[in-house]
Every structure is written in structure tokens, then in C-alpha cells.
C-alpha positions as CSV (number, residue, x, y, z in Angstrom):
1,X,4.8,-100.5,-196.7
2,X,3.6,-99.8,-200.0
3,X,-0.1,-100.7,-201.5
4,X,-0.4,-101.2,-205.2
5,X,-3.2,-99.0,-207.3
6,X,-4.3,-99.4,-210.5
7,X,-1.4,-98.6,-212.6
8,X,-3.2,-95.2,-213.8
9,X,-2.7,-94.5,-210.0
10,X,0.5,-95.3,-209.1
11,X,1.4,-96.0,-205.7
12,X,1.0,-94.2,-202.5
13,X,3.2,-95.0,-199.0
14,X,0.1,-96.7,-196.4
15,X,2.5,-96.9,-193.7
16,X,0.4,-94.7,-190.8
17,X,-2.1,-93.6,-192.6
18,X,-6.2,-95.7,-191.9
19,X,-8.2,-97.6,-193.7
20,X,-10.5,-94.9,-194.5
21,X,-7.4,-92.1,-195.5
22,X,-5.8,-95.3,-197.9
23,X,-9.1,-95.3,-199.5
24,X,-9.9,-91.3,-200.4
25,X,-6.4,-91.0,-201.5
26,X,-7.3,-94.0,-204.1
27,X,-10.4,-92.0,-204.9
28,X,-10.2,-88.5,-204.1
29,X,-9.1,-87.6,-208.1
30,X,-12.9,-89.3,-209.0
31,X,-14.7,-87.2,-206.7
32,X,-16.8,-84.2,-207.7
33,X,-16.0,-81.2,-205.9
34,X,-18.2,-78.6,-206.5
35,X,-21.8,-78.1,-206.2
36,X,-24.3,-77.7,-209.6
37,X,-24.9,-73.9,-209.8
38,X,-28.6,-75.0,-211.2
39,X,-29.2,-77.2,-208.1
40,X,-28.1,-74.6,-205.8
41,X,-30.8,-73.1,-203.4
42,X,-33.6,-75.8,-204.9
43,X,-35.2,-77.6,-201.7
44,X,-35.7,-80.7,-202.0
45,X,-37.4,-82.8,-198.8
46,X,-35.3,-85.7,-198.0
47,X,-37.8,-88.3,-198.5
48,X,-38.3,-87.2,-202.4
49,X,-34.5,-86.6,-202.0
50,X,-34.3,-90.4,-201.2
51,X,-36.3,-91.5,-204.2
52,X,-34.7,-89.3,-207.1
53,X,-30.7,-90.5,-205.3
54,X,-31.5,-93.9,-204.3
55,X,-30.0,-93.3,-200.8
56,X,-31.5,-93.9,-197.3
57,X,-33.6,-91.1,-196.1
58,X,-31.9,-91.4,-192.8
59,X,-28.5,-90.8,-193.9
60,X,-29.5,-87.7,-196.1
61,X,-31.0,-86.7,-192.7
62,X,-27.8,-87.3,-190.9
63,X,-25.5,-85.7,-193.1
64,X,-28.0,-82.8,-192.6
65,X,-27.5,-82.6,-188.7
66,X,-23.8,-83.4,-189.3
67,X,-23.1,-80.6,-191.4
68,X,-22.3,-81.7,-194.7
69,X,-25.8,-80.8,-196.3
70,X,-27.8,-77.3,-196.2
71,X,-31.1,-77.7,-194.1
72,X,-33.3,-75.0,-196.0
73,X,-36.1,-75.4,-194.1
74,X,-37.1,-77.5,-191.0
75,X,-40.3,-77.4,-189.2
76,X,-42.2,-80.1,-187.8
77,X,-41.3,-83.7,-189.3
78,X,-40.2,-82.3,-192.6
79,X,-36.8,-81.3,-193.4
80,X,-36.0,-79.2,-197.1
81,X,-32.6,-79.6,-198.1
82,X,-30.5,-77.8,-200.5
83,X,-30.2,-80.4,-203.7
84,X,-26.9,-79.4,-204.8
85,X,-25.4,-80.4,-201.3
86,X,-27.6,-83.5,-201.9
87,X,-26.4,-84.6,-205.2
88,X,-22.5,-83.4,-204.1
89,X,-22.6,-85.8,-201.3
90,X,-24.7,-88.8,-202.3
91,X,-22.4,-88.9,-205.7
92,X,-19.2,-88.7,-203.3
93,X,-20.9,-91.4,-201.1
94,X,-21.3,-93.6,-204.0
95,X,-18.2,-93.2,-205.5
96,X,-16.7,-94.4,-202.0
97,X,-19.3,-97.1,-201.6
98,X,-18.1,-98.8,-205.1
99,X,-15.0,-99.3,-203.0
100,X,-15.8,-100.6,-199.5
101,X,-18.0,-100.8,-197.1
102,X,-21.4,-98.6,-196.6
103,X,-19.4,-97.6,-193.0
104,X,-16.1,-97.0,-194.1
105,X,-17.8,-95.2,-197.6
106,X,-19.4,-93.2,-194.9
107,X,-16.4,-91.9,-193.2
108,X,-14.5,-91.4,-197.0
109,X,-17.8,-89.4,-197.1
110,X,-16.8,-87.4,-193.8
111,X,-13.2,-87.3,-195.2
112,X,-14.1,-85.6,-198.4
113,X,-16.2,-83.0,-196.9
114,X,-13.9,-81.7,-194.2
115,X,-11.3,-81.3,-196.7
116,X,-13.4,-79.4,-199.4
């Protein structure tokens, strides 16, 4: 079975491949890939993290204990991330959201970042 794309994209074979993996491989040429070097090593606390990316403080915090972001600093109830992991993921999340589900965008998300 084959899925139509955009014709800038072509076409790509979805025979055994998931929802999710149909839907990076439409996106995965959109997606940033590295980190800005001027964001690198900034903390950033993930409720002001929230605000300035317009995501859900919970999933920054998430993506934290998953992995995918640096956790500068924890202690207590606050949590300092590293802001270029923050704005590298949320952008990837977004781009994935545009495109599907806030689940599915998640594990495009999940996707992304084990294959960087």
C-alpha cells in the first residue's frame, strides 16, 4: 500500500510501518535537529519554560524524567532545564502536533529523539 504526500514529498511504501513512523517520515525533513549553541547550558525553570514555549509544564517535566531534555538543576519542587533541549523539543513537538494528535505528536516527539 502506498500513501500519497504532498507532491514536494513524493511517496513512501506504509505497508508495516505505524501510524506514528507514517507520520515522522512525512515530517522528519521539517524538523530541527540541532540544539542553539546560544541556548545551550541557560537554565530555564519549566514553569517560565512553559510561558515563553506555550507548552504544558507537565509535559516539559516529562520529557525531563524521560530523557529527552537536560535537568540542570533539581531540588525541591523546582526543576532548571537546559533551554536549548527545551526549544529543540517543544519546536519538534509542534511541528508533529500541526499534523495529528497531541498523543501521537507525542510519540513522533519520542521518535525524533531516539533517532537523533
Amino acid at each position: 500500500m502506498l500513501l500519497n504526500k504532498p507532491p514536494a514529498f513524493g511517496m513512501i511504501d506504509v505497508k508495516d510501518m505505524t501510524a506514528v513512523n507514517i507520520i515522522y517520515q512525512f515530517i522528519k525533513d521539517r524538523l530541527p535537529t540541532q540544539r542553539d549553541p546560544a541556548l545551550v547550558g541557560n537554565p530555564i525553570r519549566v514553569t517560565e519554560a512553559a510561558q515563553k514555549y506555550g507548552v504544558n509544564h507537565a509535559n516539559l517535566s516529562r520529557w525531563a524524567d524521560a530523557g529527552m531534555i537536560r535537568i540542570i538543576n533539581r531540588r525541591n519542587r523546582f526543576l532548571e532545564l537546559d533551554e536549548a533541549d527545551v526549544a529543540l523539543v517543544v519546536a519538534i513537538f509542534k511541528e508533529a502536533r500541526q499534523h495529528t494528535t497531541p498523543r501521537r505528536a507525542a510519540w513522533v516527539l519520542k521518535t525524533a529523539m531516539d533517532t537523533a
